[in-house]
C-alpha positions in Angstrom: -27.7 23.7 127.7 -26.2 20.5 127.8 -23.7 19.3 130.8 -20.4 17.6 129.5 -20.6 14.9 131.6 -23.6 13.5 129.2 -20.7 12.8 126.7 -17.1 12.7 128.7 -16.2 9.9 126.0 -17.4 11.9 122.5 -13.8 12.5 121.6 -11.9 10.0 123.5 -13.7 7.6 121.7 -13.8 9.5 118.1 -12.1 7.8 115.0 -12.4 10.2 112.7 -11.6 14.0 113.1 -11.6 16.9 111.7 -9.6 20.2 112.9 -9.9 23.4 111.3 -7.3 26.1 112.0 -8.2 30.1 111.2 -5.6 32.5 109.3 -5.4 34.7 112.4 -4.0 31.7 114.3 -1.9 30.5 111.2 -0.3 33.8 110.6 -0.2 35.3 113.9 -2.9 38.3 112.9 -0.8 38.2 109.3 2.7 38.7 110.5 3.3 35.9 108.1 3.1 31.8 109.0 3.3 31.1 112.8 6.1 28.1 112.5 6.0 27.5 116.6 2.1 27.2 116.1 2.1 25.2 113.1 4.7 22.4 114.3 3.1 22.1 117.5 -0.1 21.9 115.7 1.6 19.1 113.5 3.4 17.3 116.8 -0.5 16.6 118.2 -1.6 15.6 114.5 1.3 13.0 114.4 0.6 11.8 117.9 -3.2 11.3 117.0 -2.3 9.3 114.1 0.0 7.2 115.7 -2.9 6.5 118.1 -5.0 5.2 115.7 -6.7 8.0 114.5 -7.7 9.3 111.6 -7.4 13.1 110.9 -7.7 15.5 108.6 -6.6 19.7 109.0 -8.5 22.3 106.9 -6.4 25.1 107.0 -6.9 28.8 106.0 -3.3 31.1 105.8 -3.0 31.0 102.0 -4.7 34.4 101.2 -3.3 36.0 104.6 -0.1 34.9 103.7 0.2 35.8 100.1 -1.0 39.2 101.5 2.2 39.1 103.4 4.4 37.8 100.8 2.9 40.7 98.2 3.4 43.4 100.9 -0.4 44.1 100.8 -1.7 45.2 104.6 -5.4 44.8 103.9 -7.2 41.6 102.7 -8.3 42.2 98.8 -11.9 42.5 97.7 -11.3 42.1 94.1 -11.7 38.4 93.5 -8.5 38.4 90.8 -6.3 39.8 93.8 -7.5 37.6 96.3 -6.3 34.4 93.5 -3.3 36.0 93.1 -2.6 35.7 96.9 -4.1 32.2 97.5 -1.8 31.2 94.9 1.5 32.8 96.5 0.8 32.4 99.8 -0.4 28.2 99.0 3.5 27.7 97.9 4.3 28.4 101.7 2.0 27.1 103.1 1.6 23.7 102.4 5.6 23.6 102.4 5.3 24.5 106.3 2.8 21.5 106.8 4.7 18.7 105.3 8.4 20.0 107.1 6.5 20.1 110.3 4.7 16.7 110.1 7.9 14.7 108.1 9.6 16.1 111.5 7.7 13.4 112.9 7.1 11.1 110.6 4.2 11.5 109.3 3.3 12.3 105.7 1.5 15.0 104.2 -0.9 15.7 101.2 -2.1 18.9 99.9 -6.2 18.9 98.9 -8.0 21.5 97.0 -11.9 22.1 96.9 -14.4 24.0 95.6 -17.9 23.5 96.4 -18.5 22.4 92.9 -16.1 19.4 94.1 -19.0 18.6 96.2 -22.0 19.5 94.5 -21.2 17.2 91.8 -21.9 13.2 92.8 -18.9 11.8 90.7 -16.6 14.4 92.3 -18.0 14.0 95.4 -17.2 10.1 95.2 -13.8 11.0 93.9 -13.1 13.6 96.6 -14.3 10.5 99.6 -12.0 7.9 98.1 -9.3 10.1 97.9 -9.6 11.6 101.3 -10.4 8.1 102.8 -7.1 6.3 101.0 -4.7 9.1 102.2 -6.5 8.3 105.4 -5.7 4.8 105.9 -2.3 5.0 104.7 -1.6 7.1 107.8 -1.3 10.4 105.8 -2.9 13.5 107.0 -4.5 15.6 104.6 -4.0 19.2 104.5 -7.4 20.5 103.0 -7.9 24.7 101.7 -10.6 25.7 99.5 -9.1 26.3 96.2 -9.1 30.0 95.5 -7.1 30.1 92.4 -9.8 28.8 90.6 -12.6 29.6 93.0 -15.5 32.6 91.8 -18.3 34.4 93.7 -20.6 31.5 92.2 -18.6 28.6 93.7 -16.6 30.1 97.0 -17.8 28.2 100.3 -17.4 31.9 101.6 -15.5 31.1 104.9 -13.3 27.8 105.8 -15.4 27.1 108.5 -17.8 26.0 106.5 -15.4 24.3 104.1 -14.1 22.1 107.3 -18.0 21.3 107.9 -18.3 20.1 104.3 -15.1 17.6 104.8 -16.6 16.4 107.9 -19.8 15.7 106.0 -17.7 14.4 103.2 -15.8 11.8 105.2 -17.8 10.9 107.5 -16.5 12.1 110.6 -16.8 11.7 114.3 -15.9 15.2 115.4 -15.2 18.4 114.1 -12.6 20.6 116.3 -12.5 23.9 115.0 -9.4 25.8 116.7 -9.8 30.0 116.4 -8.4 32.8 118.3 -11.2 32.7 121.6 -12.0 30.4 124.4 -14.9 29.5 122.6 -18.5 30.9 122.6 -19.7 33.6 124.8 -23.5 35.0 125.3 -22.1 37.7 124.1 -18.9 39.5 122.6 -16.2 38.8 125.4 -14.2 41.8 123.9 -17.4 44.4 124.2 -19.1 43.1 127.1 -18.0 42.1 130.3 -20.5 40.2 131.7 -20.7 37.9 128.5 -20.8 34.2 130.1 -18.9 31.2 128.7 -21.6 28.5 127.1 -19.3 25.6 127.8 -22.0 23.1 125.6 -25.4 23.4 123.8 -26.9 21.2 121.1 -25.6 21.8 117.4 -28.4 23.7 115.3 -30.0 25.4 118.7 -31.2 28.9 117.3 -30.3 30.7 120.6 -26.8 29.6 119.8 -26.5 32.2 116.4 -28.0 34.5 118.6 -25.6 34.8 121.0 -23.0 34.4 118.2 -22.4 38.1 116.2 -20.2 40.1 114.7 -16.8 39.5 111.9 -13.4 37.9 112.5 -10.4 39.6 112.3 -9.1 41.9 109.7 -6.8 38.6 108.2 -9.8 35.9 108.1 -13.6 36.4 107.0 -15.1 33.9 110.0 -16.8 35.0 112.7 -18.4 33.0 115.9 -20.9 33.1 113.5 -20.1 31.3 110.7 -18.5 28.5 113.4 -22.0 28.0 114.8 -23.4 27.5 111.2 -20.5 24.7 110.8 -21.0 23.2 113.5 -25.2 22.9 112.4 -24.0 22.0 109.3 -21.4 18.6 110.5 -24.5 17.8 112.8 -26.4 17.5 109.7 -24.0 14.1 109.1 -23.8 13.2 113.1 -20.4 14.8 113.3 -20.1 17.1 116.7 -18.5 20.2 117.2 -15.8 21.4 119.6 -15.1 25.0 119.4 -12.0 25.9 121.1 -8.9 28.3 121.5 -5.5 27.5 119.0 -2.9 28.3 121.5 -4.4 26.2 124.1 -1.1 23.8 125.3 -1.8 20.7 123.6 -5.5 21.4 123.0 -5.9 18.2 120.4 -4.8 15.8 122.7 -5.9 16.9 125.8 -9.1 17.7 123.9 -9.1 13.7 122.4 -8.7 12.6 126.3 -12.2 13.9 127.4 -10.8 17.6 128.8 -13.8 19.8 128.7 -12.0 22.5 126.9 -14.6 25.4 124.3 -17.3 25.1 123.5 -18.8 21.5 122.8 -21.9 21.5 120.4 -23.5 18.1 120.1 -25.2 16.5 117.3 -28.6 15.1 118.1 -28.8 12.3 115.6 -26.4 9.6 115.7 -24.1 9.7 112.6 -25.4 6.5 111.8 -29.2 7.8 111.9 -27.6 11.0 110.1 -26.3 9.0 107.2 -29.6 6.9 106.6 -31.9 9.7 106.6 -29.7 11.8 104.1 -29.6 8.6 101.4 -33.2 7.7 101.9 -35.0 11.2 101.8 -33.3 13.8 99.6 -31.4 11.6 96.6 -33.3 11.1 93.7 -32.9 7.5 91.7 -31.4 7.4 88.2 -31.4 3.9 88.0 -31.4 0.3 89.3 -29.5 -3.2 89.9 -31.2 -6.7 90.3 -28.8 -8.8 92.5 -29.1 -12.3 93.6 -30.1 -14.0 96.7 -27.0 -14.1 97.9 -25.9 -10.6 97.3 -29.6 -9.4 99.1 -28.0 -11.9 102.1 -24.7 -10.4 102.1 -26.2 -6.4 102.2 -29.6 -6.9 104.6 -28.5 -9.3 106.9 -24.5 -9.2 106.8 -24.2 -5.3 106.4 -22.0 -5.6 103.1 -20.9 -3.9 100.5 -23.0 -4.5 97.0 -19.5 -5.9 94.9 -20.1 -6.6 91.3 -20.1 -10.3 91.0 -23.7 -10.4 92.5 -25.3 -8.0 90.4 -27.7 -10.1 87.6 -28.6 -7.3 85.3 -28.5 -3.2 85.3 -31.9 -1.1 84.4 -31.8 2.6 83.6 -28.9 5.0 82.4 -26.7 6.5 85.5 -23.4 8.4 86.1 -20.9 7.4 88.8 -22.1 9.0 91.7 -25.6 9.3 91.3 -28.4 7.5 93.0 -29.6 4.1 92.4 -31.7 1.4 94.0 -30.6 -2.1 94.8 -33.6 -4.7 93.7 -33.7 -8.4 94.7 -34.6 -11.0 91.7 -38.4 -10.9 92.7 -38.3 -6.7 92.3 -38.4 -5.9 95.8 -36.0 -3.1 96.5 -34.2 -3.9 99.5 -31.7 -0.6 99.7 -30.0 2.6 97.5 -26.8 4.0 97.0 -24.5 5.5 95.4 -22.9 4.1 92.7 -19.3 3.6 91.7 -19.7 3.3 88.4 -21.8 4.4 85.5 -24.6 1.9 84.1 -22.6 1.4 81.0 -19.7 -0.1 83.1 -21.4 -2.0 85.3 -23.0 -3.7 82.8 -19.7 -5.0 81.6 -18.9 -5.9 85.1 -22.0 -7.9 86.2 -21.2 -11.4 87.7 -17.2 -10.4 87.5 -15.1 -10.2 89.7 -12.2 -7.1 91.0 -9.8 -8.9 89.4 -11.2 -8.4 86.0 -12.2 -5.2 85.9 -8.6 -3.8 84.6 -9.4 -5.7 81.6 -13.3 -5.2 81.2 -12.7 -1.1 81.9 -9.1 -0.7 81.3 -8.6 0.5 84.8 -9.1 -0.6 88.3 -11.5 1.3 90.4 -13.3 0.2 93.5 -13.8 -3.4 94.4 -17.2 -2.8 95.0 -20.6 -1.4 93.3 -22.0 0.8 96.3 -19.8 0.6 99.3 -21.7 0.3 102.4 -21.1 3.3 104.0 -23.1 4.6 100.3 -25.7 2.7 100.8 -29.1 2.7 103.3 -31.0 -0.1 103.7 -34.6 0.1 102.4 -37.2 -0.6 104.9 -39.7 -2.5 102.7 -36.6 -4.6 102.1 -35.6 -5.5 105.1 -38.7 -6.5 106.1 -39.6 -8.7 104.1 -36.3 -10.8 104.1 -36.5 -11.9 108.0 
């Protein structure tokens, strides 16, 4: 295991954070939405943003609280009933969110995903400028999984997973997912009583799911389980993982001033390493764009975006979203990304500038080609422009 004091500064120094609530903390086990728990939840948000940070809450309740709204006392199996509740109990939910963050000035917006949303470059793109606008405007986003729409097919399954995704998504420093124990145990707390508390360990270590067993409550589907898979899965993007107990007083920001409180799972690649690897190893190219000398200065050695106006011509046929390399005039490619728009407009947009876009597209959409936290530099590239 790994001692805390390795990393007293991993959330104190964090950015960018995500924090995932369970139903059974929401709802109080399903007696309906927890208003004391949700507005103190919201106070901590609101003092985080107003530090300077950047957050995002995933929260389950809308099923469990339809259920309570529709008078039903067990959770649904039939995925028809289960839509039917999400959509009911969403009304309420989201409602409780922006009253208890407008309480202190803050605002609010409501985001629904599928894993389709993700799956699919252009909505993937979509999904990260969204997040990241609402973001810097000082607006916390209020994230559920969509399941009004959602089918066996497209479900993430749990909304632990779902916060993972987001942290992915977004790029984040640290996920925090808040549930209904201390944190993780070697064993079941509940069923043995010499289960020991695992105060760290390393995201993605197998002896971690071991220990991990057993389904959540009767109101949510997540287990300790499916919280150690989210926390591999965040890793995947360097994001860490604090696993730790809802009604903890002030948990966020005592959490977010280096208190040692769950269970802290640390990622073992930096997220910048984490970013790099993902771009250069497992996305396939669909196209290309030659850009000048200038442009190849502004992205190796300046760490830029790629913006339109340097771009000399556009090979291949790609979608918004999809993978393409960046080439200097001689053909070397010196990085890849991915793209922000398809090859048809970015044609029309080579050597322009932003401020003619609205009339070259007929809309505005991102200043710049591949935005450098899209885009990995290529090693051949690099090196050969000292």
């Amino acid at each position: 295991m790994i001692n805390f004091e390795q990393n007293p500064d991993l959330l104190r120094k964090a950015e960018r954070i995500v924090v995932k609530v369970g139903s059974s903390l929401v709802t109080n086990e399903g007696r309906g939405l927890d208003e004391e728990a949700i507005g103190q939840w919201c106070t901590q948000l609101a003092a985080l943003v107003k530090q300077g940070k950047e957050v995002i809450m995933v929260s389950s309740g809308a099923v469990a609280e339809g259920m309570k709204r529709l008078g039903w006392r067990t959770r649904p199996k039939e995925i028809n009933e289960l839509q039917a509740a999400a959509a009911v109990g969403q009304m309420g939910l989201v409602q409780m969110y922006e009253s208890k963050l407008r309480q202190s000035q803050i605002g609010s917006a409501q985001v629904l995903l599928t894993h389709a949303d993700l799956a699919d470059r252009e909505r993937y793109l979509n999904a990260r400028s969204t997040l990241v606008t609402l973001l810097g405007l000082g607006v916390v986003p209020v994230i559920n999984e969509n399941d009004t729409v959602v089918n066996d097919e497209i479900k993430f399954g749990d909304n632990d997973t779902l916060g993972a995704l987001v942290a992915n998504l977004v790029e984040a420093d640290v996920l925090i997912i808040l549930t209904d124990q201390k944190g993780l145990y070697t064993a079941d707390p509940r069923k043995q009583a010499d289960a020991v508390f695992v105060h760290s360990g390393r995201a993605g270590d197998l002896a971690l799911e071991r220990m991990a067993g057993g389904a959540g409550s009767s109101i949510g589907k997540g287990g300790m389980l499916t919280k150690i898979l989210a926390a591999k899965r965040a890793a995947g993007s360097g994001a860490s993982t604090v696993i730790a107990w809802g009604r903890e007083p002030d948990v966020l920001l005592r959490l977010t001033q280096g208190e040692p409180i769950g269970t802290w799972l640390l990622a073992q690649t930096p997220k910048s390493q984490a970013r790099k690897r993902w771009m250069a190893d497992h996305l396939q190219l669909r196209g290309a764009v030659v850009v000048d000398d200038g442009a190849v200065h502004k992205v190796v050695h300046e760490g830029k975006s790629l913006l339109p106006v340097g771009m000399v011509s556009v090979e291949g046929d790609f979608a918004r979203g999809d993978v393409i390399a960046v080439r200097s005039s001689a053909g070397e490619e010196i990085a890849r990304g991915l793209a922000n728009y398809a090859s048809a407009e970015a044609r029309l947009i080579c050597r322009k500038s932003s401020t003619q876009f609205e009339v070259l597209l007929g809309y505005i959409g991102e200043p710049e080609m591949v935005h450098r936290t899209n885009l990995v530099l290529s090693p051949g590239g690099v090196s050969t422009h000292p």
